[in-house]
mmCIF file of the N, C-alpha and C atoms, coordinates in Angstrom:
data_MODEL
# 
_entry.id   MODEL 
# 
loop_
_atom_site.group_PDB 
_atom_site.id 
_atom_site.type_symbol 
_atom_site.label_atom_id 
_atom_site.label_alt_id 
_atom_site.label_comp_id 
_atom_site.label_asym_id 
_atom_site.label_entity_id 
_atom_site.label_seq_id 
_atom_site.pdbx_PDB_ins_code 
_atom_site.Cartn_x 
_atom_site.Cartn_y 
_atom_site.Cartn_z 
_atom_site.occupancy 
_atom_site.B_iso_or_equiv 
_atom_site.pdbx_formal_charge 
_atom_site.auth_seq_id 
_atom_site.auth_comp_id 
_atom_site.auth_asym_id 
_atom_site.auth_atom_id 
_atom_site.pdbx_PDB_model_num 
ATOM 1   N N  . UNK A 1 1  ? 0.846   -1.174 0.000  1.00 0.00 ? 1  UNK A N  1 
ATOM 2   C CA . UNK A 1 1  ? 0.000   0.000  0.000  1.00 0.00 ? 1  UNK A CA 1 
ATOM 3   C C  . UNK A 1 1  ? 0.893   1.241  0.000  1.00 0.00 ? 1  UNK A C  1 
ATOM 4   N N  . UNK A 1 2  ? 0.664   2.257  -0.837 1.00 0.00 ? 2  UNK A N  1 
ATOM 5   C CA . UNK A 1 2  ? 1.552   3.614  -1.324 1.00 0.00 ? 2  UNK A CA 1 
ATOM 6   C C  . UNK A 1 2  ? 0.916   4.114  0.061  1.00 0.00 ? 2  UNK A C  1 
ATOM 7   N N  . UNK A 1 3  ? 2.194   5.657  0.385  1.00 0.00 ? 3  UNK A N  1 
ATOM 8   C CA . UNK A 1 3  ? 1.702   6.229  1.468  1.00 0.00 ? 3  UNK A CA 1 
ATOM 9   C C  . UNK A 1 3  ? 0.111   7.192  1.205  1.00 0.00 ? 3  UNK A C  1 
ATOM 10  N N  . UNK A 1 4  ? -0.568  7.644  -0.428 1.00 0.00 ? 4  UNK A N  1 
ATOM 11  C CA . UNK A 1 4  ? -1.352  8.466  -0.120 1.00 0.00 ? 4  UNK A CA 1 
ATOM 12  C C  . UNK A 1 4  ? -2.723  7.553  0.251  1.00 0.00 ? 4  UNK A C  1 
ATOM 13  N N  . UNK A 1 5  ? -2.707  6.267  -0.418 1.00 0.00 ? 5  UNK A N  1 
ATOM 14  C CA . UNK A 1 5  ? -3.335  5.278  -0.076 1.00 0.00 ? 5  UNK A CA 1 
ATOM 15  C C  . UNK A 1 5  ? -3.838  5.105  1.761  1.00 0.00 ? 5  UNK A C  1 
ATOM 16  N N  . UNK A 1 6  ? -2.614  4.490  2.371  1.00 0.00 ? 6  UNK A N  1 
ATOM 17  C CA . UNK A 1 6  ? -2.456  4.481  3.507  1.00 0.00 ? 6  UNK A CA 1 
ATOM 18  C C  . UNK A 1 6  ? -2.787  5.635  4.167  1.00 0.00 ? 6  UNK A C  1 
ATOM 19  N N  . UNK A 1 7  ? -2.905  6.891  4.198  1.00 0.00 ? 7  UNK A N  1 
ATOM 20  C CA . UNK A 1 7  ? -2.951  8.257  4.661  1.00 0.00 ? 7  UNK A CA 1 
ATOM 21  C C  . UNK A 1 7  ? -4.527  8.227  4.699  1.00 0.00 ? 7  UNK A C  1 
ATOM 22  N N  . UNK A 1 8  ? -4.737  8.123  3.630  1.00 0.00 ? 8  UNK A N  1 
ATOM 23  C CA . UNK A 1 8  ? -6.758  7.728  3.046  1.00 0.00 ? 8  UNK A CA 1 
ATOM 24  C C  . UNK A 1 8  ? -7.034  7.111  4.162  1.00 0.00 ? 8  UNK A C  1 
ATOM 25  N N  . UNK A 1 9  ? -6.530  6.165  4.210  1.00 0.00 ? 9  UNK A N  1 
ATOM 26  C CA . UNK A 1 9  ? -7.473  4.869  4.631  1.00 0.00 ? 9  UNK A CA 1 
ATOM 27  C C  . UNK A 1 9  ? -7.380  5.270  6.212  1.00 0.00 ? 9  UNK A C  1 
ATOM 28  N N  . UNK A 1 10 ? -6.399  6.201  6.707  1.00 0.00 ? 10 UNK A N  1 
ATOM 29  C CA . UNK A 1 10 ? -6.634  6.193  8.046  1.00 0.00 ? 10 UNK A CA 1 
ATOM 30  C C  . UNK A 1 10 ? -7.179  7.603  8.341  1.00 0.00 ? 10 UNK A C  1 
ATOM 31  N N  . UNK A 1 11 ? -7.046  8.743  7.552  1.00 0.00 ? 11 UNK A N  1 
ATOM 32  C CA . UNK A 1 11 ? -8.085  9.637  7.697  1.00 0.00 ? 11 UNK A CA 1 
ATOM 33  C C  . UNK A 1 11 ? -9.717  9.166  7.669  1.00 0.00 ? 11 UNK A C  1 
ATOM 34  N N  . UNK A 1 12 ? -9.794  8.283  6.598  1.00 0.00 ? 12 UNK A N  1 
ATOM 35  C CA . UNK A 1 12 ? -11.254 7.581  6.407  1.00 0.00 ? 12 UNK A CA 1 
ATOM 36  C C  . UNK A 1 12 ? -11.756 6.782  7.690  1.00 0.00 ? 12 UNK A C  1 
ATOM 37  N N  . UNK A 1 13 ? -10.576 6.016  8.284  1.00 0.00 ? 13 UNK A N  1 
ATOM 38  C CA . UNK A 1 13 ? -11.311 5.055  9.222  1.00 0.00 ? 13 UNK A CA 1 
ATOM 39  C C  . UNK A 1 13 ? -11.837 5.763  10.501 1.00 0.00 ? 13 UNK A C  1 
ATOM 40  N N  . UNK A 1 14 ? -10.460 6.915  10.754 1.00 0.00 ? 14 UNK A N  1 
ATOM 41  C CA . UNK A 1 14 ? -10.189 7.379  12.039 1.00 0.00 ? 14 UNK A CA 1 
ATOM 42  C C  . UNK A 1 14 ? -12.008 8.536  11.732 1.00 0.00 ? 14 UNK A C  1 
ATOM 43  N N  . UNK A 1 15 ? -12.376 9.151  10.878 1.00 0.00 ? 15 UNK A N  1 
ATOM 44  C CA . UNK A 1 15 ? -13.716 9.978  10.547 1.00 0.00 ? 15 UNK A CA 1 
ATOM 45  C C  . UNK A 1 15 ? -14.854 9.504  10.998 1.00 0.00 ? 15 UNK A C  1 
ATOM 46  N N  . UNK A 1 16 ? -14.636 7.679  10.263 1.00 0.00 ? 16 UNK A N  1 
ATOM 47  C CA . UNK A 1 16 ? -16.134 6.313  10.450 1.00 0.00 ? 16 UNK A CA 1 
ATOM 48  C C  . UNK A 1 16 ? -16.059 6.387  12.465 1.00 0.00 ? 16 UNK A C  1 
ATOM 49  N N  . UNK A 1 17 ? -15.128 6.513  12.731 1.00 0.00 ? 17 UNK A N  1 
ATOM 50  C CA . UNK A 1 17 ? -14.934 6.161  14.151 1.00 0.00 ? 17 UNK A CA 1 
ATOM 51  C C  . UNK A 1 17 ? -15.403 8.023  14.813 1.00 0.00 ? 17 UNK A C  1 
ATOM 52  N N  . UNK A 1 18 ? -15.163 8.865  14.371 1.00 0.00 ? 18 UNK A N  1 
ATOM 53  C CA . UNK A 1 18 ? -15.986 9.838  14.887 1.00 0.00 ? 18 UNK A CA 1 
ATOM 54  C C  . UNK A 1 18 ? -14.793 10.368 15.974 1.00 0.00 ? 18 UNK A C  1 
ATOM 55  N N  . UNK A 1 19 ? -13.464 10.331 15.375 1.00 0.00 ? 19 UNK A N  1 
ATOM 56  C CA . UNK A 1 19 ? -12.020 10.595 16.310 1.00 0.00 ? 19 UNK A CA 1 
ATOM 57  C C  . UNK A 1 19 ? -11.402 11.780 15.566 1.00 0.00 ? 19 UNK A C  1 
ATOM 58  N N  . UNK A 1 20 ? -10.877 12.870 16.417 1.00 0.00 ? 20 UNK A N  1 
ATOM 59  C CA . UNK A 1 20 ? -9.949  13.372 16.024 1.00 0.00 ? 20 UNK A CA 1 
ATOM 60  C C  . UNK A 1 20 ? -8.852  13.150 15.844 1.00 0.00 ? 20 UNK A C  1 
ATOM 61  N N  . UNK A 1 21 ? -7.866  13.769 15.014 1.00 0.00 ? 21 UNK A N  1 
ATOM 62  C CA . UNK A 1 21 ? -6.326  13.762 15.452 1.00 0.00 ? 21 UNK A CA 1 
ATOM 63  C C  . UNK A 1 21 ? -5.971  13.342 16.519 1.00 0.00 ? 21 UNK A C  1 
ATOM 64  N N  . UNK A 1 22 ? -6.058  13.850 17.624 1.00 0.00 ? 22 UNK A N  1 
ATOM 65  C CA . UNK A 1 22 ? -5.652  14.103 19.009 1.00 0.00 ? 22 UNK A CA 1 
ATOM 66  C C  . UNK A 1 22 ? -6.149  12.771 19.522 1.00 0.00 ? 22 UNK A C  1 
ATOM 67  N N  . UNK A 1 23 ? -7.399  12.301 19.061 1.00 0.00 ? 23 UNK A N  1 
ATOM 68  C CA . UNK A 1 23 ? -7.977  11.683 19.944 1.00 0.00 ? 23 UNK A CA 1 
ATOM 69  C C  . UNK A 1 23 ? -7.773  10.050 19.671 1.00 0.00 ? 23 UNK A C  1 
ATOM 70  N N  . UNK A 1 24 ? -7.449  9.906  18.403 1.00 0.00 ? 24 UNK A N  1 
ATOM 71  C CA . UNK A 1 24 ? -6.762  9.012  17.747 1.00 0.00 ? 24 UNK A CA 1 
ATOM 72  C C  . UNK A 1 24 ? -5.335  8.417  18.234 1.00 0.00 ? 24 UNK A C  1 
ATOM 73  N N  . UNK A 1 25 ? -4.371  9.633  18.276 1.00 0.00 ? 25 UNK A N  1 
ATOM 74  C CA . UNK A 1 25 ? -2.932  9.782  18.438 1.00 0.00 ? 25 UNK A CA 1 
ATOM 75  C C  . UNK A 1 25 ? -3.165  9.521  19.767 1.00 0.00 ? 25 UNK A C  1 
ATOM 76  N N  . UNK A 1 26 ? -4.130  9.756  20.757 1.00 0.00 ? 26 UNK A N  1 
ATOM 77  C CA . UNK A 1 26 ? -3.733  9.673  22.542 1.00 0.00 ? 26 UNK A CA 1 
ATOM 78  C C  . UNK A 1 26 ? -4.312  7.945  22.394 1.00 0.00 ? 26 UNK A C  1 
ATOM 79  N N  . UNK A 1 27 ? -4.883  7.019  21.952 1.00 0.00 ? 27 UNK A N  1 
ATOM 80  C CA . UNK A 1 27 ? -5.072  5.925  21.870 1.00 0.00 ? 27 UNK A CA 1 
ATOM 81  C C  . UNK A 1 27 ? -4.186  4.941  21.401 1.00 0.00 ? 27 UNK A C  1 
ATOM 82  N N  . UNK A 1 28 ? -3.237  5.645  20.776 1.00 0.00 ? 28 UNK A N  1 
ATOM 83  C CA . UNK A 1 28 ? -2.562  4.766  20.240 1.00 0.00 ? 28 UNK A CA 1 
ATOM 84  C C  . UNK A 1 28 ? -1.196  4.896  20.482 1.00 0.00 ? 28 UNK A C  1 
ATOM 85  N N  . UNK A 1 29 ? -1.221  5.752  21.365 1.00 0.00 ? 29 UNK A N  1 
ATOM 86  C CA . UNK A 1 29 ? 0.319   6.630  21.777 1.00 0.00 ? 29 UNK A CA 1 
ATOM 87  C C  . UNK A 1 29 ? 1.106   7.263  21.542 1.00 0.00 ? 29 UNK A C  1 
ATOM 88  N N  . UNK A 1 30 ? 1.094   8.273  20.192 1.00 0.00 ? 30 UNK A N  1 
ATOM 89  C CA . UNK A 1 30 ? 1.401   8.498  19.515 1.00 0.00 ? 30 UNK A CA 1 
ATOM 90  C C  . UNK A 1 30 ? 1.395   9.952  19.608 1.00 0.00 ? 30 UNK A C  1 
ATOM 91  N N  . UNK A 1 31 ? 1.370   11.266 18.758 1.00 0.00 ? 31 UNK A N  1 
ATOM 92  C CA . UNK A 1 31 ? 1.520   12.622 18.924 1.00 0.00 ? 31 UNK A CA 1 
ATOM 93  C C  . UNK A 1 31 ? 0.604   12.502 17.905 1.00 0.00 ? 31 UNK A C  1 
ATOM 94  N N  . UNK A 1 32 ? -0.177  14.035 18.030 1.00 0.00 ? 32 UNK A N  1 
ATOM 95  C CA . UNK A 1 32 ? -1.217  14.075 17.216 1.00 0.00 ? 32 UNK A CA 1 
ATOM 96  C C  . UNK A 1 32 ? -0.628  14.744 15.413 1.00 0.00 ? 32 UNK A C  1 
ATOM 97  N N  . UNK A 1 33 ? 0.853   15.155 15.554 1.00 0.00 ? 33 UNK A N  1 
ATOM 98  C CA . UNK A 1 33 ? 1.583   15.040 14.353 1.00 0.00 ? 33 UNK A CA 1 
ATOM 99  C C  . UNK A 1 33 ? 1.590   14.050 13.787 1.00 0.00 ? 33 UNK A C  1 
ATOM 100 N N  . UNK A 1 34 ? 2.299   12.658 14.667 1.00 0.00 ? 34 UNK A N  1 
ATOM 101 C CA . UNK A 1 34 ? 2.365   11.587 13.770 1.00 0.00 ? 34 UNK A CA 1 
ATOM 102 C C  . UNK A 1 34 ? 1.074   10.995 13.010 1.00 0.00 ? 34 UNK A C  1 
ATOM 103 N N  . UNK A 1 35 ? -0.405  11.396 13.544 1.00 0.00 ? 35 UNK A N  1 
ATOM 104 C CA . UNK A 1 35 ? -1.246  11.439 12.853 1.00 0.00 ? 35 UNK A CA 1 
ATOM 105 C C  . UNK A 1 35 ? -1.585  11.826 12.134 1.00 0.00 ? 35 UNK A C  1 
ATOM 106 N N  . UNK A 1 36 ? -1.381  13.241 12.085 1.00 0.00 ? 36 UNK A N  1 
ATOM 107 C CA . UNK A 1 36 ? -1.080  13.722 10.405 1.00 0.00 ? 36 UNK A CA 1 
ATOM 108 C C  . UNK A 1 36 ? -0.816  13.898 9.694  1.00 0.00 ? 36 UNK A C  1 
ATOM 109 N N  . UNK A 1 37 ? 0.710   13.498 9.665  1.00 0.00 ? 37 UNK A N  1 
ATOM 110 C CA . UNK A 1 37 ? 1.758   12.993 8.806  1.00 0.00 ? 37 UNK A CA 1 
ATOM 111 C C  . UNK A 1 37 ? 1.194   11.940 8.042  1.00 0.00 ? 37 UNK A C  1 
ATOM 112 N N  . UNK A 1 38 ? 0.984   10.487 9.011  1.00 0.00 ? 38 UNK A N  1 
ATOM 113 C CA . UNK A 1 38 ? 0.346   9.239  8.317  1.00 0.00 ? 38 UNK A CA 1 
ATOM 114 C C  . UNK A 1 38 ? -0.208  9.676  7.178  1.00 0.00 ? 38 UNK A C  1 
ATOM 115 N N  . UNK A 1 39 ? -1.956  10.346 7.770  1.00 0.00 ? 39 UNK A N  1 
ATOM 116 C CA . UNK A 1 39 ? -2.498  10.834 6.729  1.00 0.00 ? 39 UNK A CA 1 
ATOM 117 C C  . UNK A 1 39 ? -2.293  11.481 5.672  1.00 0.00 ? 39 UNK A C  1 
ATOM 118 N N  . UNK A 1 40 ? -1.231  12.337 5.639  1.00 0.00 ? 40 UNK A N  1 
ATOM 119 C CA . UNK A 1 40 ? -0.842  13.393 4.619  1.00 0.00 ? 40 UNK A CA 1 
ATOM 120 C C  . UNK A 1 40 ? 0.216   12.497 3.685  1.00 0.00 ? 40 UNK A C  1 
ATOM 121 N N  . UNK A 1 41 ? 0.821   11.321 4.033  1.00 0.00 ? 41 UNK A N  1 
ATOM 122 C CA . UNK A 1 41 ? 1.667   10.392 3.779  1.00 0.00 ? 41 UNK A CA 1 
ATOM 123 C C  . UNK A 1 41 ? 3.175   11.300 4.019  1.00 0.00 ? 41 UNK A C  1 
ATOM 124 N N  . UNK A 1 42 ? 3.618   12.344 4.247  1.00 0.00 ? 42 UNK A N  1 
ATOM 125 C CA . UNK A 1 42 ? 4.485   12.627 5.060  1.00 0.00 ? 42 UNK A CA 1 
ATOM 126 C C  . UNK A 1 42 ? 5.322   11.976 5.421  1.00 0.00 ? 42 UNK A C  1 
ATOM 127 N N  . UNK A 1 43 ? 4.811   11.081 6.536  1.00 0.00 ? 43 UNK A N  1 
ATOM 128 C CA . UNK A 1 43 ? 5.720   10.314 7.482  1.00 0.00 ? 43 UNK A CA 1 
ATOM 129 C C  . UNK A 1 43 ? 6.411   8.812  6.459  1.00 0.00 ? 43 UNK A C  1 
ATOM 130 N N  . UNK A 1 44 ? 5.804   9.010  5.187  1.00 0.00 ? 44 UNK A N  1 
ATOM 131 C CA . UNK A 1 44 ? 6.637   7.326  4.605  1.00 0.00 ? 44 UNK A CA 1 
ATOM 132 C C  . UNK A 1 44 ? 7.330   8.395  3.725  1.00 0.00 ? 44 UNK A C  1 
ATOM 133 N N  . UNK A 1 45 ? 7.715   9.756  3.110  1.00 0.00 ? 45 UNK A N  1 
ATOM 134 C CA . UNK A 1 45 ? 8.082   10.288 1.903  1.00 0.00 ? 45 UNK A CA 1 
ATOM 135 C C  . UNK A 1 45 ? 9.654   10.204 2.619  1.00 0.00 ? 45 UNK A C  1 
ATOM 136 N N  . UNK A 1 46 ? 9.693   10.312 3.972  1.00 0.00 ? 46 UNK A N  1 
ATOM 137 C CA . UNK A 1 46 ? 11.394  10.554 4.784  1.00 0.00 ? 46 UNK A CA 1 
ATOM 138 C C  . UNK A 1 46 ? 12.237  8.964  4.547  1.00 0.00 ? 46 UNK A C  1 
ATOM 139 N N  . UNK A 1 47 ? 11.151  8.299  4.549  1.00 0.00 ? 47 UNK A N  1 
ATOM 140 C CA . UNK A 1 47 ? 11.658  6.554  4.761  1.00 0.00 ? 47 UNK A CA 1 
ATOM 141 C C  . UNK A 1 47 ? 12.232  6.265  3.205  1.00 0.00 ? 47 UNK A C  1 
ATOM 142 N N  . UNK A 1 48 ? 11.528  6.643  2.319  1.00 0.00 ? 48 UNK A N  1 
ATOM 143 C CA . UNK A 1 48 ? 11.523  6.029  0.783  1.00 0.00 ? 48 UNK A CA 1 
ATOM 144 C C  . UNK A 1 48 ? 12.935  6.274  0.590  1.00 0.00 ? 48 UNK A C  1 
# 
């Protein structure tokens, strides 16, 4: 799965679930950046 793919799919899921950024990122342990990075695919463009 490409990162804008992946970014989709977790802006999409994290929306169905009725979560913010924040509220997402504090569940999963994470910073509410690294959540929007994911989404924005950001966070895989540094890795490639």
């Amino acid at each position: 799965m490409d990162s804008k793919k992946f970014g989709e799919f977790v802006a999409e899921t994290r929306k169905e679930l009725g979560l913010t950024q924040s509220e997402l990122a504090k569940k999963l342990s994470v910073t509410n950046k690294a959540v929007s990075r994911w989404e924005t695919g950001v966070y895989f463009q540094k890795g490639d």
